[in-house]
PASEBA-1860 file (N, C-alpha, C; in nm, 3 decimals):
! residues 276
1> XXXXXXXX> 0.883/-1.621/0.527/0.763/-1.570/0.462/0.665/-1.523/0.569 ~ 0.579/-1.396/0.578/0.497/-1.333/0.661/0.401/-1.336/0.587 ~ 0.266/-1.239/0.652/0.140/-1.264/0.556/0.074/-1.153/0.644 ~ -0.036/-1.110/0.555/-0.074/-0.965/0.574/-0.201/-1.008/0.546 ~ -0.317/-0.906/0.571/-0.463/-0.946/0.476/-0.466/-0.800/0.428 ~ -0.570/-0.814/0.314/-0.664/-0.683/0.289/-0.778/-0.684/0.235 ~ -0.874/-0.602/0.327/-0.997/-0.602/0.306/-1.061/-0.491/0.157 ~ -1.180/-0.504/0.071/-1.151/-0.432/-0.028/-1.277/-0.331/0.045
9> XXXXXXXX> -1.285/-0.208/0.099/-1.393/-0.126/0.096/-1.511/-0.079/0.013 ~ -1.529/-0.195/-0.062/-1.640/-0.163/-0.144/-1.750/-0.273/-0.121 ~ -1.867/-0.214/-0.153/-2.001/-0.272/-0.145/-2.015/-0.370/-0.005 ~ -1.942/-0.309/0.108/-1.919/-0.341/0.222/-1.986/-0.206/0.317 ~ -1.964/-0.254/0.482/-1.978/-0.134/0.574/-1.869/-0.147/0.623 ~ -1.843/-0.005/0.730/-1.765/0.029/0.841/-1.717/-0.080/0.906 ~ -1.868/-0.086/0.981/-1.854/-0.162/1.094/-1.817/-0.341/1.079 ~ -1.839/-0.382/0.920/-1.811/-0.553/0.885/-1.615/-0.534/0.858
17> XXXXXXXX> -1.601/-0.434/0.789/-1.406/-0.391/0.824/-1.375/-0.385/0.961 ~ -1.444/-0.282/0.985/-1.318/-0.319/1.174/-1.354/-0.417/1.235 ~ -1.417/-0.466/1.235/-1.473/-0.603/1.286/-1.359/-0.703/1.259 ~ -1.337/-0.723/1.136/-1.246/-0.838/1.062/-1.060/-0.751/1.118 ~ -1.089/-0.614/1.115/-0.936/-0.567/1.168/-0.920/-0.606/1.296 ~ -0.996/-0.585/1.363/-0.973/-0.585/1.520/-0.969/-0.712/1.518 ~ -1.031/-0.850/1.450/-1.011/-0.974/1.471/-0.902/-1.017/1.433 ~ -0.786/-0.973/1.341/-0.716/-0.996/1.255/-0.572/-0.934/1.406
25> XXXXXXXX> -0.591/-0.876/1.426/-0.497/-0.805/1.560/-0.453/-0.939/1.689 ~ -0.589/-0.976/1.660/-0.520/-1.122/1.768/-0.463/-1.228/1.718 ~ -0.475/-1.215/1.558/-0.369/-1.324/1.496/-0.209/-1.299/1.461 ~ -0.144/-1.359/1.494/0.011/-1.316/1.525/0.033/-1.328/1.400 ~ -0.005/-1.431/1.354/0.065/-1.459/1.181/-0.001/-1.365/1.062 ~ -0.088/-1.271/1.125/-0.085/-1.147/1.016/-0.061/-1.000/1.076 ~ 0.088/-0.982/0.988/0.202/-0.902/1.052/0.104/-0.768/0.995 ~ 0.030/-0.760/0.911/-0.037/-0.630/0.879/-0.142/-0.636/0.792
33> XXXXXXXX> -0.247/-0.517/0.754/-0.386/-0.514/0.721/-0.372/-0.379/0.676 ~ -0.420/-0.408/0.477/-0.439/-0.296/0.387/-0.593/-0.288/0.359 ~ -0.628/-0.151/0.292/-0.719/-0.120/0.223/-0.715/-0.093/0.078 ~ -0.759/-0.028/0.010/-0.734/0.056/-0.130/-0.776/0.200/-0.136 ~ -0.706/0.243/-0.179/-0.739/0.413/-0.200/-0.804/0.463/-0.373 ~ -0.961/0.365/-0.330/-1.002/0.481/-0.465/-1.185/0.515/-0.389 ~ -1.246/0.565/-0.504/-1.357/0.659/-0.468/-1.488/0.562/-0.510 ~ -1.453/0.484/-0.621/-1.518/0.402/-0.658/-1.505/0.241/-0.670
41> XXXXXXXX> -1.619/0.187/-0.628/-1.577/0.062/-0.654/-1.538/-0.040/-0.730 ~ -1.446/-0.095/-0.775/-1.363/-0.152/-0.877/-1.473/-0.270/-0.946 ~ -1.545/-0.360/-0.870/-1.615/-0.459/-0.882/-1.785/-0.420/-0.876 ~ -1.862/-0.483/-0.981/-1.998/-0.432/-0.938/-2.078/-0.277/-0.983 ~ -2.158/-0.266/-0.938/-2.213/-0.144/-0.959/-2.123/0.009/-0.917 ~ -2.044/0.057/-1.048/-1.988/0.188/-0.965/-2.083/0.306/-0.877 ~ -2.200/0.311/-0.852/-2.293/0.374/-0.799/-2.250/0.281/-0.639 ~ -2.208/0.171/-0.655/-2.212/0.100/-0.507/-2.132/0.179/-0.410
49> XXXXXXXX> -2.095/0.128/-0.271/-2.040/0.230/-0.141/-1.902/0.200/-0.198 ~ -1.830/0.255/-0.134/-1.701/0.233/-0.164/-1.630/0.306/-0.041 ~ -1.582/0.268/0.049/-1.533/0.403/0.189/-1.378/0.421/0.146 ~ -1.366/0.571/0.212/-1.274/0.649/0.181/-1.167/0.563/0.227 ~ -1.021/0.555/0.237/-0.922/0.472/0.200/-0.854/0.587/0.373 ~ -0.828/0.668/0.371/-0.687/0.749/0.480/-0.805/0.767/0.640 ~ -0.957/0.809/0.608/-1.036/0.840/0.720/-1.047/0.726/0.778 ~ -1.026/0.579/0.696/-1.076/0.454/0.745/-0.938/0.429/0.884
57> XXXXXXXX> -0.818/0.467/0.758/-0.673/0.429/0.858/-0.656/0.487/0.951 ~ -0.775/0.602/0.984/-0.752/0.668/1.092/-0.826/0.593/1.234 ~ -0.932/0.528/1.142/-1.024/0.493/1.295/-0.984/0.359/1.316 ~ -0.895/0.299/1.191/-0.850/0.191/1.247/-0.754/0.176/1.310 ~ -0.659/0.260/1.302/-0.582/0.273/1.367/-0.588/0.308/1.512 ~ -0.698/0.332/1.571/-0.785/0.337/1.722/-0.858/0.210/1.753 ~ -0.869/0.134/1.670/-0.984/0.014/1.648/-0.875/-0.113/1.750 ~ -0.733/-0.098/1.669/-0.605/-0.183/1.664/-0.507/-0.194/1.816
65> XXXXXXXX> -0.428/-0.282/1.809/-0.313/-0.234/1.901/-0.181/-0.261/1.870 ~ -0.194/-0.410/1.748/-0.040/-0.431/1.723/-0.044/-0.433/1.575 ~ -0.122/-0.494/1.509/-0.092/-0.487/1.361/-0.104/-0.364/1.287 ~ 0.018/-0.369/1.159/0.025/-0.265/1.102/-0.049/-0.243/1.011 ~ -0.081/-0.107/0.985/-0.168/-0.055/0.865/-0.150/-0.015/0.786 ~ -0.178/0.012/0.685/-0.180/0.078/0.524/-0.264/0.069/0.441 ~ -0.221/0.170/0.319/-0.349/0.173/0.210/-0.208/0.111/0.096 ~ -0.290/0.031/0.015/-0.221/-0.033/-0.083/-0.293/-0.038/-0.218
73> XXXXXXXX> -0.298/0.095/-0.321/-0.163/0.195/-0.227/-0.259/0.313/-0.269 ~ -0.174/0.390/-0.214/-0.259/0.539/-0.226/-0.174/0.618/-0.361 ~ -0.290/0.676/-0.477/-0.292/0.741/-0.552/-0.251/0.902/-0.531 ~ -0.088/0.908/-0.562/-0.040/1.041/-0.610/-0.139/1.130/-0.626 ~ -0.225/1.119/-0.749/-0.288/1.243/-0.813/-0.437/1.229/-0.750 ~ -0.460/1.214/-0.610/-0.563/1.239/-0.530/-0.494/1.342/-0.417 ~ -0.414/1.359/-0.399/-0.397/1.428/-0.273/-0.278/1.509/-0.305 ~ -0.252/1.650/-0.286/-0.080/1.665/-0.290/-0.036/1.643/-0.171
81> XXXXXXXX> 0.102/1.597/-0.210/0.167/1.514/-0.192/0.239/1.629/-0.016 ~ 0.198/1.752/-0.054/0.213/1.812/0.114/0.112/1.738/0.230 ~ -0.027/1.764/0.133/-0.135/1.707/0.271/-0.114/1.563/0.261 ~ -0.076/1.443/0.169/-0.037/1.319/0.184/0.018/1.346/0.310 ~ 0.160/1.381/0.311/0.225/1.391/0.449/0.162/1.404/0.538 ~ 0.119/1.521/0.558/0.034/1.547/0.643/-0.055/1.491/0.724 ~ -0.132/1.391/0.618/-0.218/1.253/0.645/-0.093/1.167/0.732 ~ -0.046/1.115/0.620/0.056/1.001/0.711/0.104/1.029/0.852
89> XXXXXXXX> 0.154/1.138/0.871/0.192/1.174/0.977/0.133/1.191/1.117 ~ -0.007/1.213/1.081/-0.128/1.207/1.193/-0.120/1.032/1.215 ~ -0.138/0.973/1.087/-0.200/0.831/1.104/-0.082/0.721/1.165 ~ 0.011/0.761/1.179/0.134/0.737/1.217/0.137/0.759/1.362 ~ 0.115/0.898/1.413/0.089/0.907/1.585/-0.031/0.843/1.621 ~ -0.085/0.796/1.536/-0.182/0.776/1.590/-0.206/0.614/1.627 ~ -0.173/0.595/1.546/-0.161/0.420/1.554/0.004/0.365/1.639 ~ 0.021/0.494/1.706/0.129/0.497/1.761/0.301/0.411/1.654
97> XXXXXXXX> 0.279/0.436/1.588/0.441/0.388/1.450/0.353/0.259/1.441 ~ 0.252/0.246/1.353/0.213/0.128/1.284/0.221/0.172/1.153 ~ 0.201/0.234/1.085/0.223/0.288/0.953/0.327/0.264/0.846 ~ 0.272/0.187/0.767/0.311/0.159/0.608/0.243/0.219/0.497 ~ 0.324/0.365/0.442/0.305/0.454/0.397/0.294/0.435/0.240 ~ 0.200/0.349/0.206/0.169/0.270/0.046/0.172/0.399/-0.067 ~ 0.203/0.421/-0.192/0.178/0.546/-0.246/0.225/0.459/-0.403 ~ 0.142/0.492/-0.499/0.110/0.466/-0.660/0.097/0.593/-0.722
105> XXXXXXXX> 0.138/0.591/-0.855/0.126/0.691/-0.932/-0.015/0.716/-0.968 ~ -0.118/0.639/-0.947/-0.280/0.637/-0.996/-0.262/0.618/-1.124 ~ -0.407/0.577/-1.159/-0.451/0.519/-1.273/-0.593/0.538/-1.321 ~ -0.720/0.537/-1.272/-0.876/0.520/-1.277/-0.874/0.622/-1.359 ~ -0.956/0.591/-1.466/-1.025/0.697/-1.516/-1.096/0.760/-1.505 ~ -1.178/0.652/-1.491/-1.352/0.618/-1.430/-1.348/0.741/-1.354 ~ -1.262/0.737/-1.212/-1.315/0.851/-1.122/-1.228/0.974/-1.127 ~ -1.114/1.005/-1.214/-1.053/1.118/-1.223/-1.175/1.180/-1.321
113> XXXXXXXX> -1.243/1.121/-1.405/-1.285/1.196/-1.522/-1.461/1.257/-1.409 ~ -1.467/1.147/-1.313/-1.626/1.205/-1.242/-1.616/1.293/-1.197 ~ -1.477/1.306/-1.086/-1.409/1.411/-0.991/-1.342/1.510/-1.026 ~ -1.332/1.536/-1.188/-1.253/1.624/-1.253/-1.108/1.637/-1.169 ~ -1.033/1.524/-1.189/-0.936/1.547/-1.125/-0.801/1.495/-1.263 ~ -0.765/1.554/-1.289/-0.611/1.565/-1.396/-0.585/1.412/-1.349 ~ -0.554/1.327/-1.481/-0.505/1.219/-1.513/-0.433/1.267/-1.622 ~ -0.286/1.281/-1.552/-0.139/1.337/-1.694/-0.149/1.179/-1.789
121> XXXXXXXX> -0.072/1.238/-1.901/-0.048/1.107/-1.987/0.098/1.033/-1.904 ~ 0.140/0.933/-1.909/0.199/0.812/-1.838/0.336/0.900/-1.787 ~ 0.393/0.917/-1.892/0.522/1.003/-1.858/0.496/1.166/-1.760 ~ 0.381/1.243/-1.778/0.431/1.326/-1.676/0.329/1.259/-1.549 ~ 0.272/1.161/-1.536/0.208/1.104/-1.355/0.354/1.056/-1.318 ~ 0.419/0.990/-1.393/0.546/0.922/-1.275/0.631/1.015/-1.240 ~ 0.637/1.124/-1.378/0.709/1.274/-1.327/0.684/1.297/-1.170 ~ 0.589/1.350/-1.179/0.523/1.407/-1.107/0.524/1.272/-0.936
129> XXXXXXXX> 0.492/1.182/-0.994/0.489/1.074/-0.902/0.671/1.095/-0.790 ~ 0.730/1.053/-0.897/0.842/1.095/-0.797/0.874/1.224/-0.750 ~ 0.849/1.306/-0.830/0.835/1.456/-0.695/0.784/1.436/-0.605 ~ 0.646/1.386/-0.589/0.513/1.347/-0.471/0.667/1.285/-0.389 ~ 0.718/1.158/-0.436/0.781/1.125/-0.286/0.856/1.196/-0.271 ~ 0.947/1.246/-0.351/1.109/1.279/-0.255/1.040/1.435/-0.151 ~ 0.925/1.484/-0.201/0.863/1.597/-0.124/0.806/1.557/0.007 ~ 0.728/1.430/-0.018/0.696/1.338/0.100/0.768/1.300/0.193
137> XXXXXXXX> 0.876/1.250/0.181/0.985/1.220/0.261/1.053/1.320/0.282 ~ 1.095/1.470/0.189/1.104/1.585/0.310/1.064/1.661/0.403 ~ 0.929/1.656/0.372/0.873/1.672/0.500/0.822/1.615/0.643 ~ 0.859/1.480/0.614/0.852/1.377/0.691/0.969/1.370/0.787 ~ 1.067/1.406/0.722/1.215/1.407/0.776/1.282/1.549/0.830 ~ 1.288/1.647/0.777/1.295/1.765/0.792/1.247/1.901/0.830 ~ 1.343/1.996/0.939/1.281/2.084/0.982/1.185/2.127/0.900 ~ 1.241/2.183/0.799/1.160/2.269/0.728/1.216/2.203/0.553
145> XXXXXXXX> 1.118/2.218/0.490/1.153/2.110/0.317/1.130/2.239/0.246 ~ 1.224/2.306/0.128/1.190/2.365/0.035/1.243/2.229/-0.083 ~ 1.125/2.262/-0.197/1.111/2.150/-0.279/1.104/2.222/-0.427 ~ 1.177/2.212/-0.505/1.157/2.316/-0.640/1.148/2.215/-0.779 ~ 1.030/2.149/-0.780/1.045/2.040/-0.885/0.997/2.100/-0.956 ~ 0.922/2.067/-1.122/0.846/2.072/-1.204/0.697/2.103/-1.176 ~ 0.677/2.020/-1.127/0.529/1.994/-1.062/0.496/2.051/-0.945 ~ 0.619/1.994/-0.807/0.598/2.014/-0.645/0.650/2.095/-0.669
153> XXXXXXXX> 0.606/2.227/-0.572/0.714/2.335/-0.502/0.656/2.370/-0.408 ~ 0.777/2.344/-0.272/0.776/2.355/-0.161/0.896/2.491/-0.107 ~ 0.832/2.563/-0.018/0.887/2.669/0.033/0.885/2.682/0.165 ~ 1.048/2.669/0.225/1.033/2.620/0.386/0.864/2.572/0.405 ~ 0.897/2.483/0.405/0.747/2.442/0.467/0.735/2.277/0.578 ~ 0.700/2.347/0.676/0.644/2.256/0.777/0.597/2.148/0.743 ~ 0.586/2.001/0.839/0.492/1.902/0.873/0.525/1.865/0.982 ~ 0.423/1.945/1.049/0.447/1.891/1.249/0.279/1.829/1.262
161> XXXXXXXX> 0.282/1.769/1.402/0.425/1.699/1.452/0.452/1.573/1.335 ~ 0.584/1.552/1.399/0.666/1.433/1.266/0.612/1.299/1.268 ~ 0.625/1.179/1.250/0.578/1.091/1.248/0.667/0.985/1.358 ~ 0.577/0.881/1.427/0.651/0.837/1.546/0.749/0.749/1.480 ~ 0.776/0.714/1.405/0.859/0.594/1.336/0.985/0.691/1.228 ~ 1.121/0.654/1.228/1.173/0.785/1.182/1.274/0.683/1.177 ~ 1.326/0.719/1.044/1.364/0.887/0.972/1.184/0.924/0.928 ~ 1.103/0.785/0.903/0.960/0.810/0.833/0.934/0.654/0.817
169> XXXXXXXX> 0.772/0.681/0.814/0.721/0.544/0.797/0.759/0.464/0.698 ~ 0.752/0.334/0.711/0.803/0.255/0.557/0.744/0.321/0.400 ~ 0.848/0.338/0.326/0.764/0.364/0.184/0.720/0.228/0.105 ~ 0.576/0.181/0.093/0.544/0.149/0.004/0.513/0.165/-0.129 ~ 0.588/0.120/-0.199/0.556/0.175/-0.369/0.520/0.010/-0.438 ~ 0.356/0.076/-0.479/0.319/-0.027/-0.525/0.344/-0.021/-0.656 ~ 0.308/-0.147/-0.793/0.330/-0.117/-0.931/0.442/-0.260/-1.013 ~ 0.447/-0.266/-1.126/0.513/-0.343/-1.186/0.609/-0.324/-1.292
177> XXXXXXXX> 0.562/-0.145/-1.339/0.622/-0.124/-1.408/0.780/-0.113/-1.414 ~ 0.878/-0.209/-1.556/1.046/-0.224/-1.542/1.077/-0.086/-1.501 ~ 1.022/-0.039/-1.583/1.162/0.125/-1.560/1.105/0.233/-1.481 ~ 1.015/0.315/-1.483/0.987/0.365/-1.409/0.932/0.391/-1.250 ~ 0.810/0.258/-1.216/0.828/0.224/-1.100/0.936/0.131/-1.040 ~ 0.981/0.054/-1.113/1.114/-0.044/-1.034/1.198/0.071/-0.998 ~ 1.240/0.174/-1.083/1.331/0.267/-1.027/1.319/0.346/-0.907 ~ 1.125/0.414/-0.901/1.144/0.453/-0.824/1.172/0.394/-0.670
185> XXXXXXXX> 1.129/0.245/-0.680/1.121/0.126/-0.567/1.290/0.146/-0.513 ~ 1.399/0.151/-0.610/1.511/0.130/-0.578/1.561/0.200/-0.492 ~ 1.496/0.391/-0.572/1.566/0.458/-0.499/1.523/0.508/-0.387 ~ 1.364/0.463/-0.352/1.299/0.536/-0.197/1.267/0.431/-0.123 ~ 1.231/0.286/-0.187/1.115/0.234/-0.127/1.178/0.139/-0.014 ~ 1.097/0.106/0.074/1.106/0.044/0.230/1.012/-0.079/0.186 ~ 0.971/-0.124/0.102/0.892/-0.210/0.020/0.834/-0.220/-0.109 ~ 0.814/-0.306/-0.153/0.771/-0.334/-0.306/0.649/-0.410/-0.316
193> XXXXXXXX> 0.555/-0.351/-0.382/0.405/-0.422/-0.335/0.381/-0.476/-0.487 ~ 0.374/-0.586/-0.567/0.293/-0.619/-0.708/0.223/-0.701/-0.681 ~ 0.119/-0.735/-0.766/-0.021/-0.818/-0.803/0.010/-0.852/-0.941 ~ 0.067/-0.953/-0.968/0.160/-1.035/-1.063/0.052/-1.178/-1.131 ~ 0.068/-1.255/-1.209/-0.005/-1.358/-1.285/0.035/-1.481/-1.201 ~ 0.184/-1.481/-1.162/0.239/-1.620/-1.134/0.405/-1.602/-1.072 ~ 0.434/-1.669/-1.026/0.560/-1.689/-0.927/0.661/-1.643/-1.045 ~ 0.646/-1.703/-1.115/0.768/-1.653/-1.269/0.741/-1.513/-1.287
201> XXXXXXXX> 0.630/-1.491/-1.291/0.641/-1.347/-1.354/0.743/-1.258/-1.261 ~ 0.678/-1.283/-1.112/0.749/-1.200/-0.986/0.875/-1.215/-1.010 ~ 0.913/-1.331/-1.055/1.090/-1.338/-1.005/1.155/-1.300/-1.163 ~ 1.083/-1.240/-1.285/1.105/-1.155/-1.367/1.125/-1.016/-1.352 ~ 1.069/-0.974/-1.249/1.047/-0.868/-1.219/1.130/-0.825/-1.111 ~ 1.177/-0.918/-1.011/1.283/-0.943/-0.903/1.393/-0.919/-0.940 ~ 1.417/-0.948/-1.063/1.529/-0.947/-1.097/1.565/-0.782/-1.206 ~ 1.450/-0.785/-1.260/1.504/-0.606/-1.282/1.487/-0.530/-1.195
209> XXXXXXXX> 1.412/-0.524/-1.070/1.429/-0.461/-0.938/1.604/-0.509/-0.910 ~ 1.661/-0.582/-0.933/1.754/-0.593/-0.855/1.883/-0.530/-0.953 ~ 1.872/-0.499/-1.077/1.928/-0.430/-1.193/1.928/-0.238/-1.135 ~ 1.794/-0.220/-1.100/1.735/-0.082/-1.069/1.811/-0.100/-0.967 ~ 1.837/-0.148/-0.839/1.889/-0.123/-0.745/2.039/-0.089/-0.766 ~ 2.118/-0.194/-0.858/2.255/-0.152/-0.851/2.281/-0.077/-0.958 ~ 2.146/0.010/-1.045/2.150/0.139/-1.111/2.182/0.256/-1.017 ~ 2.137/0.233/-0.854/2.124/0.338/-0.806/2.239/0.320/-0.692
217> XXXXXXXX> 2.278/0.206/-0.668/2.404/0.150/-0.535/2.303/0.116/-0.442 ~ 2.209/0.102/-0.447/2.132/0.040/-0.375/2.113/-0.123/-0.357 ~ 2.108/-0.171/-0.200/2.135/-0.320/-0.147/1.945/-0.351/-0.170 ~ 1.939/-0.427/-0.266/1.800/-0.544/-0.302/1.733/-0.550/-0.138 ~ 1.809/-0.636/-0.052/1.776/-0.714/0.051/1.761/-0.608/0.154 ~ 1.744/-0.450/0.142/1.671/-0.364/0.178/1.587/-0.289/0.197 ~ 1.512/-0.403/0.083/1.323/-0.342/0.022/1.275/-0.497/0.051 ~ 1.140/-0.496/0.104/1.084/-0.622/0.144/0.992/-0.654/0.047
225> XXXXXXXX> 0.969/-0.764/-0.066/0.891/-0.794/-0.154/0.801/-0.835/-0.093 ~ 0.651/-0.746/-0.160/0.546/-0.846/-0.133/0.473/-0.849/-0.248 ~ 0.385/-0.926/-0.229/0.296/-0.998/-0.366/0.120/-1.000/-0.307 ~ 0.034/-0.980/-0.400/-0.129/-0.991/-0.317/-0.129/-1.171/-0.404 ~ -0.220/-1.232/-0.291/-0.259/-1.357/-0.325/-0.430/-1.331/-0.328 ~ -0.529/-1.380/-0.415/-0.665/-1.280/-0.391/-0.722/-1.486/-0.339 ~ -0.817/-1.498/-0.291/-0.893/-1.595/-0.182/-0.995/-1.557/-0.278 ~ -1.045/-1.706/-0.361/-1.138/-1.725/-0.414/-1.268/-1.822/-0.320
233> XXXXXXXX> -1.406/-1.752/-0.289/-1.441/-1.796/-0.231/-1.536/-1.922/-0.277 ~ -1.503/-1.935/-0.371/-1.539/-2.109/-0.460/-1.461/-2.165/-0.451 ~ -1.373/-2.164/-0.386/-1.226/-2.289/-0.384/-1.184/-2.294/-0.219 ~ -1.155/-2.424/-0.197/-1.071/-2.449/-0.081/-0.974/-2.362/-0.065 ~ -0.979/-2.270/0.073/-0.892/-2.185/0.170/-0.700/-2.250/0.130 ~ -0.706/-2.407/0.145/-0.586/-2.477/0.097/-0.523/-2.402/-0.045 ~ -0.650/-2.354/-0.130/-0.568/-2.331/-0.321/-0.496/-2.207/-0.244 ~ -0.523/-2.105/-0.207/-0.494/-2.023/-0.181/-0.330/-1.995/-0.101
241> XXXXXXXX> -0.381/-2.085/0.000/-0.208/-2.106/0.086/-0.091/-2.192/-0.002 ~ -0.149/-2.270/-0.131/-0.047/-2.316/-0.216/-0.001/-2.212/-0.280 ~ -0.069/-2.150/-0.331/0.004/-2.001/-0.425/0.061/-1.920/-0.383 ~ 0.027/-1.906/-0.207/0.128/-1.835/-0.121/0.223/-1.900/-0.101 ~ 0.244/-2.040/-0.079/0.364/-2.123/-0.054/0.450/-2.107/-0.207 ~ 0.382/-2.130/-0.305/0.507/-2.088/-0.404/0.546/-1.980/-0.428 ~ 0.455/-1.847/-0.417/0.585/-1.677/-0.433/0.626/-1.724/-0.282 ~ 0.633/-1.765/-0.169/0.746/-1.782/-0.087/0.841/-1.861/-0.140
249> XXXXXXXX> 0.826/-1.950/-0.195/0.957/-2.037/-0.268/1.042/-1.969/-0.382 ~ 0.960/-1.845/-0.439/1.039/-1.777/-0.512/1.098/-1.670/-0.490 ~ 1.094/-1.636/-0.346/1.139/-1.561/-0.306/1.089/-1.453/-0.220 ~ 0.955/-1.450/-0.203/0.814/-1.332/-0.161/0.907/-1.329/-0.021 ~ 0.860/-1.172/0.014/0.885/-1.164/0.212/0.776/-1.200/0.227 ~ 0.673/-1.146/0.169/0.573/-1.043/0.218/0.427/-1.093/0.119 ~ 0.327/-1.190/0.212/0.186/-1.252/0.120/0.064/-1.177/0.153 ~ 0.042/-1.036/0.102/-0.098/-1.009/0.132/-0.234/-1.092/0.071
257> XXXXXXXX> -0.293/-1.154/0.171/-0.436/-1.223/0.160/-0.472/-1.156/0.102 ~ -0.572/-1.139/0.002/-0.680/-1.051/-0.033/-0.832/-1.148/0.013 ~ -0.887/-1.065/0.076/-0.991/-1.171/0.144/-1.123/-1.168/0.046 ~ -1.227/-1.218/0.041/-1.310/-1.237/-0.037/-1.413/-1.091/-0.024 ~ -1.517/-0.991/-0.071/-1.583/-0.958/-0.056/-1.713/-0.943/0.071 ~ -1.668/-0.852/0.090/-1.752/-0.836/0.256/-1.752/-0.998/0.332 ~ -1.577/-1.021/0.285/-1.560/-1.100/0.446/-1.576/-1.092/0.556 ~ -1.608/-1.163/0.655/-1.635/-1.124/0.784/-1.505/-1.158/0.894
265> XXXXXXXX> -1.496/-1.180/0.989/-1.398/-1.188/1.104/-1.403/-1.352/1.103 ~ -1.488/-1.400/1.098/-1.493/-1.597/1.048/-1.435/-1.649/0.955 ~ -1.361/-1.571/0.866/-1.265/-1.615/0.796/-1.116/-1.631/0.822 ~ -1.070/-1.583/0.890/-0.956/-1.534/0.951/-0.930/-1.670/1.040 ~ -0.983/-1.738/1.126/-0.937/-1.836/1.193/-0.875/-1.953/1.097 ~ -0.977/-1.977/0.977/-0.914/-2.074/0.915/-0.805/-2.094/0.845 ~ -0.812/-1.964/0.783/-0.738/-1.885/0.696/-0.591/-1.917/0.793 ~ -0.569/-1.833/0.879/-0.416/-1.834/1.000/-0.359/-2.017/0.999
273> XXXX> -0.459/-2.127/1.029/-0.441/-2.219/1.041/-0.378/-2.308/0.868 ~ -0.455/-2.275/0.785/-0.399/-2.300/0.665/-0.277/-2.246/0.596 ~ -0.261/-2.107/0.627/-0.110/-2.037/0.650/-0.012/-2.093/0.727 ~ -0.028/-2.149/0.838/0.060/-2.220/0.948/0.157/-2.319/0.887
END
């Protein structure tokens, strides 16, 4: 079992995140450090700050030296899925191959409807969602990607330079859904990210991931499960490492912390020691 944190960018600053990243870099026992990719803040006043999710991975990724980064996860229907690449691929040289390349079909209403940005009904976002990757990963991988989906179409088209980690950075596909995201997990993903009720539920869900996999001939024990554990800051640091100790007993690789609200870098010491 490994363990990750993530900080939430809202009703926070800059400078109280890299603070807690760069502190989080000298702890060995957290193999990596997410954000979230939306516009608004989930908790609280939506008028509150909320910082951008890919500009952050960029400066943190300068901030850092060994732990890995990602957004968990980044929303399909914010970016196409060419300049996604595009993004990743910078943030990838840049953090020299630290990059865990998180990606969700999206969901918010709230801010597609502020930003006038198209929220399809369920069936054509995952459409569309899996075009976003297999287009993602051709251009990640390939001289040149022509892409002729429904949605994506790609025409010889470039993404230089490539990304330092190859064939391409890990795919994260976050989500819970049986059929459509488990599938797509089977057939691209380099990880499996859910935020689940309870250890049972996960290993409900483990197990039709592992159905989806030999839908596709795909080996299970080639996607790394992880699970978010969220750190209630009214309860002993201890409740927290018990709930991580049981999705490890059920099977978890992979325990992202979710740290409390404009945590600071003083959390992290205790936190590593109660993980231990």
């Amino acid at each position: 079992m490994r363990f990750a944190i993530k900080t939430r960018p809202e009703h926070t600053t800059w400078e109280r995140i890299r603070d807690v990243w760069i502190a989080a870099d000298d702890f060995e026992i957290f193999e990596s450090a997410w954000n979230w990719d939306h516009f608004y803040p989930l908790s609280g006043d939506p008028a509150g700050s909320n910082l951008e999710a890919w500009s952050m991975l960029a400066a943190l990724a300068q901030a850092t030296r060994r732990i890995r980064i990602g957004c968990q996860v980044s929303g399909m229907i914010y970016r196409h899925p060419a300049l996604l690449a595009n993004i990743a691929a910078s943030v990838d040289i840049i953090s020299a191959g630290r990059l865990e390349l998180g990606v969700g079909a999206g969901w918010n209403q709230q801010e597609c409807d502020a930003y006038g940005i198209e929220l399809p009904p369920l069936k054509e976002r995952f459409d569309r969602f899996d075009e976003g990757v297999q287009a993602i990963i051709g251009l990640l991988t390939q001289e040149q990607t022509t892409f002729q989906g429904q949605y994506v179409k790609l025409t010889e088209a470039f993404c230089e330079p490539k990304p330092v980690q190859r064939p391409h950075p890990p795919i994260v596909i976050g989500g819970k859904g049986p059929n459509r995201t488990l599938r797509a997990v089977a057939k691209w993903a380099q990880q499996w990210n859910a935020i689940t009720e309870s250890p049972e539920q996960w290993r409900e869900l483990k197990e039709v991931l592992v159905t989806r996999c030999a839908e596709v001939g795909r080996d299970p024990a080639e996607i790394t499960c992880s699970v978010n554990v969220r750190i209630d800051p009214a309860e002993p640091l201890e409740r927290a490492a018990e709930t991580a100790a049981a999705y490890g007993n059920a099977g978890v690789d992979l325990i992202v912390m979710n740290l409390p609200l404009d945590a600071g870098p003083e959390v992290l010491e205790p936190l590593a020691k109660v993980l231990a």
